[in-house]
mmCIF file of the N, C-alpha and C atoms, coordinates in Angstrom:
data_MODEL
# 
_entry.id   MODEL 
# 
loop_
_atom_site.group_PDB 
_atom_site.id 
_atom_site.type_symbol 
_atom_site.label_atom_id 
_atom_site.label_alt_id 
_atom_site.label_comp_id 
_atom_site.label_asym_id 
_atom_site.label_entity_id 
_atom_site.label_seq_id 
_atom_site.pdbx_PDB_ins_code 
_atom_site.Cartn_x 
_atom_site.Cartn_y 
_atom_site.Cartn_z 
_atom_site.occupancy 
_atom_site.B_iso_or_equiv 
_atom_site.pdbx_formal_charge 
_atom_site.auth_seq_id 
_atom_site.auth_comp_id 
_atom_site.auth_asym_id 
_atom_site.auth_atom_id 
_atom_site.pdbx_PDB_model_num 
ATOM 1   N N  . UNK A 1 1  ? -50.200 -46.472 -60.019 1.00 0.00 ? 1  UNK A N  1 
ATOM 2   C CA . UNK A 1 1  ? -49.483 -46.234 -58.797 1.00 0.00 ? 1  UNK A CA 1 
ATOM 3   C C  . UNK A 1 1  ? -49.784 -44.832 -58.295 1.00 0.00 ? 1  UNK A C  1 
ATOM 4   N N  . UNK A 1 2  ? -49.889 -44.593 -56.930 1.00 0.00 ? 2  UNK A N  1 
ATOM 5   C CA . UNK A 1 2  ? -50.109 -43.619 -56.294 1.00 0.00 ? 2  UNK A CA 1 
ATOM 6   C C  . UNK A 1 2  ? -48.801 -43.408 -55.459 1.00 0.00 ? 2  UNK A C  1 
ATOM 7   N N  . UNK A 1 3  ? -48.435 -41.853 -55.111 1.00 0.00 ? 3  UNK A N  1 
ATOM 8   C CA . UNK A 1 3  ? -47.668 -41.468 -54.045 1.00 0.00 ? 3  UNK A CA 1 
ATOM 9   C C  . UNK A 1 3  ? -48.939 -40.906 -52.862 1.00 0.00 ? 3  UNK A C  1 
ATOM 10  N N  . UNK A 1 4  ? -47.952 -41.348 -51.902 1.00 0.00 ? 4  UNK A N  1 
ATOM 11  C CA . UNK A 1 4  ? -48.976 -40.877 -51.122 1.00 0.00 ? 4  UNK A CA 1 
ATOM 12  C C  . UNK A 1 4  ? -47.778 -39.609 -49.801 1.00 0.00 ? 4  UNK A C  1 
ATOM 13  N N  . UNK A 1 5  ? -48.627 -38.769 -49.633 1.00 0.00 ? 5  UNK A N  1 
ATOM 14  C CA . UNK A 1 5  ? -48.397 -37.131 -49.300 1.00 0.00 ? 5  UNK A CA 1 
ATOM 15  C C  . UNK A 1 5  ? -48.409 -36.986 -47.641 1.00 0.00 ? 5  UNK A C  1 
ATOM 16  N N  . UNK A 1 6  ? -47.520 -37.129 -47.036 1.00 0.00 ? 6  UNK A N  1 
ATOM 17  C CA . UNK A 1 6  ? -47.991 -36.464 -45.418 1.00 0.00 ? 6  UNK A CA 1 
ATOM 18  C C  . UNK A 1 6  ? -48.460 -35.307 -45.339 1.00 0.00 ? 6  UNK A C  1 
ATOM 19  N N  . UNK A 1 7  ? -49.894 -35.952 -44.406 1.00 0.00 ? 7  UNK A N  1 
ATOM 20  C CA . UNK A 1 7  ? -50.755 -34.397 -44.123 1.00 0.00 ? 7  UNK A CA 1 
ATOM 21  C C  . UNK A 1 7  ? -50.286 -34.392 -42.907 1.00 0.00 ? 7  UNK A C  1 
ATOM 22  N N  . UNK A 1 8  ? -50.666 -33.191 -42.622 1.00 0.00 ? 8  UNK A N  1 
ATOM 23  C CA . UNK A 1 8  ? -50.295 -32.409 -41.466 1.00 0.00 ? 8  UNK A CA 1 
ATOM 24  C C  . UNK A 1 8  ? -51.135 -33.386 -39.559 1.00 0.00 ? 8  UNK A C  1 
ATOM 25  N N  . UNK A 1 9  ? -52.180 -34.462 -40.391 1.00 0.00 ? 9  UNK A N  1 
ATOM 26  C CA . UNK A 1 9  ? -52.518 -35.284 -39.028 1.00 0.00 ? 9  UNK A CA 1 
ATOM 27  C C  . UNK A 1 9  ? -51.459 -36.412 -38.614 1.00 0.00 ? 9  UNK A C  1 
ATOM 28  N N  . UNK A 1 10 ? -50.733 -36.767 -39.731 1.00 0.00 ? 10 UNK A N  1 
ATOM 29  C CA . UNK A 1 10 ? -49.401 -37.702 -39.645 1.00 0.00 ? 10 UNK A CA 1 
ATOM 30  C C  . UNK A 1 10 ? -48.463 -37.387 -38.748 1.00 0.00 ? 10 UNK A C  1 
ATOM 31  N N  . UNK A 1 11 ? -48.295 -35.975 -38.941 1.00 0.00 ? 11 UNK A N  1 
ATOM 32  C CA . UNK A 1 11 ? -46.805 -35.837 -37.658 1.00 0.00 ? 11 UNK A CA 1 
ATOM 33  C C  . UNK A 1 11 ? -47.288 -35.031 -36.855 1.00 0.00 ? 11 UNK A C  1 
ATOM 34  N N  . UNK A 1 12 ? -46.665 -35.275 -35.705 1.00 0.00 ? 12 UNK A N  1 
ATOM 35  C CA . UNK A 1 12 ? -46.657 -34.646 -34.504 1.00 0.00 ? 12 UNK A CA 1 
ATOM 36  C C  . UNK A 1 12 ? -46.749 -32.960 -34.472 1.00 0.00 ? 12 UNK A C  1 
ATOM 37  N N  . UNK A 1 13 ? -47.321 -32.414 -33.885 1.00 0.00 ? 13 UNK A N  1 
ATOM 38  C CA . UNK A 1 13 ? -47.502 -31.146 -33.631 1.00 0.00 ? 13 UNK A CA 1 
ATOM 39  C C  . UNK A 1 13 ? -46.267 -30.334 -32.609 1.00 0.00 ? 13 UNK A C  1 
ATOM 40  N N  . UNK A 1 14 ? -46.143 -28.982 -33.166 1.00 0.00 ? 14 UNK A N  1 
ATOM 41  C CA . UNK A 1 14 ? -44.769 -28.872 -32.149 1.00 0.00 ? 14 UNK A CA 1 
ATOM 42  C C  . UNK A 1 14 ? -45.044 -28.815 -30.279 1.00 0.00 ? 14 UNK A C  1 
ATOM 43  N N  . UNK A 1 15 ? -46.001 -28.738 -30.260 1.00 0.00 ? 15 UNK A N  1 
ATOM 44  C CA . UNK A 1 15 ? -46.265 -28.972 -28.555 1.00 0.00 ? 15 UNK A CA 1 
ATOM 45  C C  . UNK A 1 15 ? -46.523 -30.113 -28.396 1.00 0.00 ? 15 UNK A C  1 
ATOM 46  N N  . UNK A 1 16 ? -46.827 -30.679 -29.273 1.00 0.00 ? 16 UNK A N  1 
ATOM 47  C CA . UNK A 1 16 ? -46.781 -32.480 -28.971 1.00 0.00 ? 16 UNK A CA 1 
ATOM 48  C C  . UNK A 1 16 ? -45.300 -32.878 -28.964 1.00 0.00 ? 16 UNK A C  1 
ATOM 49  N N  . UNK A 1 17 ? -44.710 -32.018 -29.326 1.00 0.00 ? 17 UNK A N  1 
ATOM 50  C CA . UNK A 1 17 ? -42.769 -32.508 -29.976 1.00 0.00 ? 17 UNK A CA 1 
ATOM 51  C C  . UNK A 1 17 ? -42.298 -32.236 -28.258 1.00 0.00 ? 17 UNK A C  1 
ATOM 52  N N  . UNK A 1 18 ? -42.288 -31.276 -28.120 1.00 0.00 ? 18 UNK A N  1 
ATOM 53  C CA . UNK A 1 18 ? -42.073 -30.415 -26.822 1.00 0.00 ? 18 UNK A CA 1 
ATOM 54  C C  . UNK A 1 18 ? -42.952 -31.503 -25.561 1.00 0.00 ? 18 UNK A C  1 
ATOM 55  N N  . UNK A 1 19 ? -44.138 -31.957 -25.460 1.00 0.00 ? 19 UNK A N  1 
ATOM 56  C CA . UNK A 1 19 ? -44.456 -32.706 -24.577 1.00 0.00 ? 19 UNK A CA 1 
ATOM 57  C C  . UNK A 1 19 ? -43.625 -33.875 -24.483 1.00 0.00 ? 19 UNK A C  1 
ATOM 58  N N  . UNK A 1 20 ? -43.377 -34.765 -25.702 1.00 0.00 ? 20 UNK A N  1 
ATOM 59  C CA . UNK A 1 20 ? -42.371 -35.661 -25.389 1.00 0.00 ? 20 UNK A CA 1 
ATOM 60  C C  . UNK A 1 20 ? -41.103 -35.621 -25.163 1.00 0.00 ? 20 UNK A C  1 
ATOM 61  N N  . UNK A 1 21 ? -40.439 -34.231 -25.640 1.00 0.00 ? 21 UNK A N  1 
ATOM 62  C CA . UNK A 1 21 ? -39.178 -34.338 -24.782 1.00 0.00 ? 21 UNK A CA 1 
ATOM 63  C C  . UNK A 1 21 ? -38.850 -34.007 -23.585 1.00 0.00 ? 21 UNK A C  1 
ATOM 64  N N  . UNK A 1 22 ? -40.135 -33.224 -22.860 1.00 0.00 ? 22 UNK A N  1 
ATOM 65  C CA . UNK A 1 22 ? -40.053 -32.974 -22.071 1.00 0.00 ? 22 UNK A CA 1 
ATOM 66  C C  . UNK A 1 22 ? -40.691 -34.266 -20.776 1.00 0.00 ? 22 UNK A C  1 
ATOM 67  N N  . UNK A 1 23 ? -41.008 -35.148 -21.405 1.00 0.00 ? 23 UNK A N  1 
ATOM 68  C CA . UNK A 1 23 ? -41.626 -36.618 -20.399 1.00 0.00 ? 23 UNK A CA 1 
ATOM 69  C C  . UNK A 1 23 ? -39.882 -37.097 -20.890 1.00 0.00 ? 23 UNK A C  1 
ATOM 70  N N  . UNK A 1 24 ? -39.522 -37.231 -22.100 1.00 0.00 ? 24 UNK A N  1 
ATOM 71  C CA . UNK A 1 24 ? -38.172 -38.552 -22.148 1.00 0.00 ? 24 UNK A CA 1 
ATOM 72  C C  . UNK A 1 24 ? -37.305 -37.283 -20.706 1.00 0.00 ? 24 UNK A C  1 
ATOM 73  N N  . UNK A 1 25 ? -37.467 -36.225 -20.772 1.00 0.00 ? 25 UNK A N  1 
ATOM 74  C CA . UNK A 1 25 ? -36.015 -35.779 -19.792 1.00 0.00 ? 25 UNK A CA 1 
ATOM 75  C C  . UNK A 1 25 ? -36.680 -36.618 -18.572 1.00 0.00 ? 25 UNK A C  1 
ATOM 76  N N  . UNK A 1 26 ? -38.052 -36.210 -18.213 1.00 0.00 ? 26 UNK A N  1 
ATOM 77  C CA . UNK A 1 26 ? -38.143 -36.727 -16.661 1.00 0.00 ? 26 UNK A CA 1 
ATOM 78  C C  . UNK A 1 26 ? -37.701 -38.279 -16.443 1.00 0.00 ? 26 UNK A C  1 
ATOM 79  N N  . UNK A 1 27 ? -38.079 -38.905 -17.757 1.00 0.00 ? 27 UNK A N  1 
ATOM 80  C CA . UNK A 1 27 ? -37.902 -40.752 -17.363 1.00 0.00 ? 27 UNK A CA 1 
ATOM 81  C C  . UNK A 1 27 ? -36.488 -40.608 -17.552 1.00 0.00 ? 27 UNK A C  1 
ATOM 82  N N  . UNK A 1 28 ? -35.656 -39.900 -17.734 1.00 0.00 ? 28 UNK A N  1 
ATOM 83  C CA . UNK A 1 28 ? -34.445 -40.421 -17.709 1.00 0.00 ? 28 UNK A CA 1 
ATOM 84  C C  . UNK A 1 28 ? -33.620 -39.391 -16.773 1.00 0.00 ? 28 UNK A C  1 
ATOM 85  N N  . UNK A 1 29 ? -34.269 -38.419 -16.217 1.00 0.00 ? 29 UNK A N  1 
ATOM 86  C CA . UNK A 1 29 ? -33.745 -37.659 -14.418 1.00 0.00 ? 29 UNK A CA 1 
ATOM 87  C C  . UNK A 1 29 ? -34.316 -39.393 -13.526 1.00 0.00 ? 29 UNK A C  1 
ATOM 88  N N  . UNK A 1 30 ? -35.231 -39.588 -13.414 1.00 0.00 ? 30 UNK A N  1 
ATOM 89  C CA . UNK A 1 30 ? -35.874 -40.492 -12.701 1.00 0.00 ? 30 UNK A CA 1 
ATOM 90  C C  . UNK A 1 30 ? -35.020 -41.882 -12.648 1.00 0.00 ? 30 UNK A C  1 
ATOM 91  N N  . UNK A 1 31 ? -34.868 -42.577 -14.121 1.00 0.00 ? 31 UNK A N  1 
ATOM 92  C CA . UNK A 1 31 ? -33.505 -43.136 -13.798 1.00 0.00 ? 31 UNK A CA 1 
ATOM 93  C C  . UNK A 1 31 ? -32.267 -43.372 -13.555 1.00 0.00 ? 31 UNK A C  1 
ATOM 94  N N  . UNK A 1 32 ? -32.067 -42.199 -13.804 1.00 0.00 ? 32 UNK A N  1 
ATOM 95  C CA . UNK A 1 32 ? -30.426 -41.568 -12.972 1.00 0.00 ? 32 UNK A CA 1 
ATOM 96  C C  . UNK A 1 32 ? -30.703 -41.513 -11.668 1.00 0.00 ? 32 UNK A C  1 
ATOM 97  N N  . UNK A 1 33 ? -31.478 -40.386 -11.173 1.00 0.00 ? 33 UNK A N  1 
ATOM 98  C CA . UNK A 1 33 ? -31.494 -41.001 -9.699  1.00 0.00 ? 33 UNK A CA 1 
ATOM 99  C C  . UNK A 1 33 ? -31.821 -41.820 -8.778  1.00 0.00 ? 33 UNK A C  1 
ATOM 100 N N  . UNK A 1 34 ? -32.537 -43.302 -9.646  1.00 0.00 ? 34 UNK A N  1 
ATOM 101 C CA . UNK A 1 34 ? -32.543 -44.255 -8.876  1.00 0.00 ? 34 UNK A CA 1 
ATOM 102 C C  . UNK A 1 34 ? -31.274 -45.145 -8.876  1.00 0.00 ? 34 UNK A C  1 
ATOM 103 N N  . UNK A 1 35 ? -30.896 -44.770 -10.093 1.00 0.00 ? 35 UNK A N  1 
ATOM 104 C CA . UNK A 1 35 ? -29.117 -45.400 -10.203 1.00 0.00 ? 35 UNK A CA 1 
ATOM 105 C C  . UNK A 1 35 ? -28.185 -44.515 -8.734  1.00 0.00 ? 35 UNK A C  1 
ATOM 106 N N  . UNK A 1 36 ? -28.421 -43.567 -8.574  1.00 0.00 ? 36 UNK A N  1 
ATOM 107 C CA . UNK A 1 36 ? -27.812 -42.882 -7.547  1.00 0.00 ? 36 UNK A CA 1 
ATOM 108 C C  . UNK A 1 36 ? -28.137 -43.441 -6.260  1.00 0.00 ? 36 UNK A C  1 
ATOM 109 N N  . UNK A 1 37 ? -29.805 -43.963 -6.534  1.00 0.00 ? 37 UNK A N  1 
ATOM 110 C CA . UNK A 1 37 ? -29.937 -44.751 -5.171  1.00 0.00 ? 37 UNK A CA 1 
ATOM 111 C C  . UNK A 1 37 ? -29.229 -46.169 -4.741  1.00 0.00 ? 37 UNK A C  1 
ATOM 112 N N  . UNK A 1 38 ? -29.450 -46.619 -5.552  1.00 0.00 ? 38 UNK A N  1 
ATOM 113 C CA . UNK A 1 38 ? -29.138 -47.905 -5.666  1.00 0.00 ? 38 UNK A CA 1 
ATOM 114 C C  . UNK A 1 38 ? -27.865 -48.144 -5.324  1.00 0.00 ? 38 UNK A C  1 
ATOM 115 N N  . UNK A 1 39 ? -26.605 -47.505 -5.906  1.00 0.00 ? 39 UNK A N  1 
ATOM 116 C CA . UNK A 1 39 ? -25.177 -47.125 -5.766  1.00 0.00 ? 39 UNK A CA 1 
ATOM 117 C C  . UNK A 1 39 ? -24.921 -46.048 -5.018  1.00 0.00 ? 39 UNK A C  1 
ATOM 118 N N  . UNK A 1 40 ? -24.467 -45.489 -3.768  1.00 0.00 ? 40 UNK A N  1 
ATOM 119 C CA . UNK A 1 40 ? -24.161 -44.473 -3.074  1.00 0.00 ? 40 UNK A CA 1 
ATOM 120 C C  . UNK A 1 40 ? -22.977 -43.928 -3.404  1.00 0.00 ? 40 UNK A C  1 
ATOM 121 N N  . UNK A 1 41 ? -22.020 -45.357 -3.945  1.00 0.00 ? 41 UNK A N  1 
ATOM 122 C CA . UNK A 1 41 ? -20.886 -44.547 -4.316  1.00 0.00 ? 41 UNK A CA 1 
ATOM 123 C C  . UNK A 1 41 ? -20.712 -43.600 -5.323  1.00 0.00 ? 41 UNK A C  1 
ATOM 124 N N  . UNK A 1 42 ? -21.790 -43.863 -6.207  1.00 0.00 ? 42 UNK A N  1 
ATOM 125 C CA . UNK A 1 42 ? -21.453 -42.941 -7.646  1.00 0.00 ? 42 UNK A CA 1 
ATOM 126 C C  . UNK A 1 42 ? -22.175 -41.337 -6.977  1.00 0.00 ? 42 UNK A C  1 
ATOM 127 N N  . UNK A 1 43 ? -22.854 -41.109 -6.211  1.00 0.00 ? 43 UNK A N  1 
ATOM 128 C CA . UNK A 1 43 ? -23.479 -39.944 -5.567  1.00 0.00 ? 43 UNK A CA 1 
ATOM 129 C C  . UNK A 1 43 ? -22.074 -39.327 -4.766  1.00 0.00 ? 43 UNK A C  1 
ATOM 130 N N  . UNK A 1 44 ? -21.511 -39.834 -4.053  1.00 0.00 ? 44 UNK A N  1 
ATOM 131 C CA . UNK A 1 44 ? -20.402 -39.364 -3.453  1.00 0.00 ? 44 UNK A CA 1 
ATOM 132 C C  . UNK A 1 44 ? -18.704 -39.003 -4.768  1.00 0.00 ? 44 UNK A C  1 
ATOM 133 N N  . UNK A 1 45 ? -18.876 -40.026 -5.440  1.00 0.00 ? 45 UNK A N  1 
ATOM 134 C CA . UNK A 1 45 ? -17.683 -39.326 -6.535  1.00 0.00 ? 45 UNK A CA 1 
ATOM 135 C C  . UNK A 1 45 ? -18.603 -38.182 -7.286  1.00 0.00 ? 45 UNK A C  1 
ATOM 136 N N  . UNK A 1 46 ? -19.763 -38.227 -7.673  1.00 0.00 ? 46 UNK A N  1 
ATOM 137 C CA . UNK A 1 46 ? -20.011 -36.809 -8.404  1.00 0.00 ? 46 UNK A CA 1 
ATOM 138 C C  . UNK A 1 46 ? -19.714 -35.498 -7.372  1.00 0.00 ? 46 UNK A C  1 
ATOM 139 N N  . UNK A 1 47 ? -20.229 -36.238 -6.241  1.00 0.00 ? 47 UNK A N  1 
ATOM 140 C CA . UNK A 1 47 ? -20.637 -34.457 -5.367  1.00 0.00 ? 47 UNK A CA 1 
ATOM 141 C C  . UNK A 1 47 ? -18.732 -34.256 -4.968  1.00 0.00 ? 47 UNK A C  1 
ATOM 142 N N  . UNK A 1 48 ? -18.262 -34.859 -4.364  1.00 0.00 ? 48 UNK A N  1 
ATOM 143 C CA . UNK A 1 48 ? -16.797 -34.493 -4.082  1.00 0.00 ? 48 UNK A CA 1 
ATOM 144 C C  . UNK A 1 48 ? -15.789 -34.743 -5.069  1.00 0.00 ? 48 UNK A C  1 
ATOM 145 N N  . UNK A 1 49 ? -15.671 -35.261 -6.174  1.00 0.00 ? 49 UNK A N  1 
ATOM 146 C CA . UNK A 1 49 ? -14.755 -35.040 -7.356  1.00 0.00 ? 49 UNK A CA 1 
ATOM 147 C C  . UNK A 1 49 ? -14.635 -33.671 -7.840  1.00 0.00 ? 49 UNK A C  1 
ATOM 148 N N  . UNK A 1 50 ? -15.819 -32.796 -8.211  1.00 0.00 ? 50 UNK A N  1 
ATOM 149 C CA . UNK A 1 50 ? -15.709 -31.276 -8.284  1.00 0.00 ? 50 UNK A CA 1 
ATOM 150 C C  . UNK A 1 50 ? -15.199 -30.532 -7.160  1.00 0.00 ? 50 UNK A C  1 
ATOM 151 N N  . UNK A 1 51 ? -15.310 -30.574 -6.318  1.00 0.00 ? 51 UNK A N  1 
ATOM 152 C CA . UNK A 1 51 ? -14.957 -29.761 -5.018  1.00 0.00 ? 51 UNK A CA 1 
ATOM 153 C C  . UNK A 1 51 ? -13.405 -30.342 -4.800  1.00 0.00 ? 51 UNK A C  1 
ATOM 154 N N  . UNK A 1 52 ? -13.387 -30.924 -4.747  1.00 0.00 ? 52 UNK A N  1 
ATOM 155 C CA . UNK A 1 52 ? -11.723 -31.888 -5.071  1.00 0.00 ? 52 UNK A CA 1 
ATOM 156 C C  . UNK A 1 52 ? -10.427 -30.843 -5.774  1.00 0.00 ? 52 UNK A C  1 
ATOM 157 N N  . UNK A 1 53 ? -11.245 -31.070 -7.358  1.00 0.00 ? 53 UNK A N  1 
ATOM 158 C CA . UNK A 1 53 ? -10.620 -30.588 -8.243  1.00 0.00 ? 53 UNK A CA 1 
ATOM 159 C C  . UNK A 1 53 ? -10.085 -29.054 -7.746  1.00 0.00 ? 53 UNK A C  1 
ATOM 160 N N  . UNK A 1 54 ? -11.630 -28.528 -7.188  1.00 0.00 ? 54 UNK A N  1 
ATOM 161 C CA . UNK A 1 54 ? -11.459 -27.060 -7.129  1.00 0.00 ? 54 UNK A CA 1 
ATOM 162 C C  . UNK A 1 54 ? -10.167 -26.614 -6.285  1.00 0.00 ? 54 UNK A C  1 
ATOM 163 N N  . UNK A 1 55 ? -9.937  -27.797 -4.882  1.00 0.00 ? 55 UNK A N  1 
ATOM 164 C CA . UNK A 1 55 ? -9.303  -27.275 -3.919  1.00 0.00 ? 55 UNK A CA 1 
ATOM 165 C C  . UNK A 1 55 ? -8.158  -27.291 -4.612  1.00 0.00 ? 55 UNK A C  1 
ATOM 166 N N  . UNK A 1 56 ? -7.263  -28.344 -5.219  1.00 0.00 ? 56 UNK A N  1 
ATOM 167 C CA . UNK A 1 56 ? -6.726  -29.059 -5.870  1.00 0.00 ? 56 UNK A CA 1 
ATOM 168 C C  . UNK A 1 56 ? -5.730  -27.355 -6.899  1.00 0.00 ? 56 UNK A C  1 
ATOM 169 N N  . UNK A 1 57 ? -6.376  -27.186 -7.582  1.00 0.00 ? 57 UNK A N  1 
ATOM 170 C CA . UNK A 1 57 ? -6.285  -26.563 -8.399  1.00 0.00 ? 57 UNK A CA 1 
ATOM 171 C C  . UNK A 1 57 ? -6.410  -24.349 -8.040  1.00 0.00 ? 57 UNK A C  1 
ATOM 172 N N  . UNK A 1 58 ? -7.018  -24.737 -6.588  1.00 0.00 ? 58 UNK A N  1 
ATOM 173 C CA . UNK A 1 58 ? -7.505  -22.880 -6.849  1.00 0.00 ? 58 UNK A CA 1 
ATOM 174 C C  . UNK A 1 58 ? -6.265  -22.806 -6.705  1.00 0.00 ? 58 UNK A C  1 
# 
């Protein structure tokens, strides 16, 4: 029986780490704001629920 050893071509490199999290943020900005498209209402409770609160509360 053999063990077998991860070399350093097995895993990802840290700018390779950093390239993919930086593509998963865009695919998932990209589907949030087509969810924003799609639904107008959820665009209007984010933007005026804060401003709401603020008046609400200063």
């Amino acid at each position: 029986m053999s063990t077998q050893t991860e070399s350093s071509q097995d895993s990802p490199s840290y700018l390779q780490e950093i390239g993919w999290t930086f593509s998963d943020s865009l695919v998932m900005a990209r589907r949030s704001l087509t969810r924003y498209l799609r639904v107008p209402t959820l665009l209007v409770g984010v933007t005026l629920q804060p401003v709401i609160f603020v008046l609400l509360l200063a």
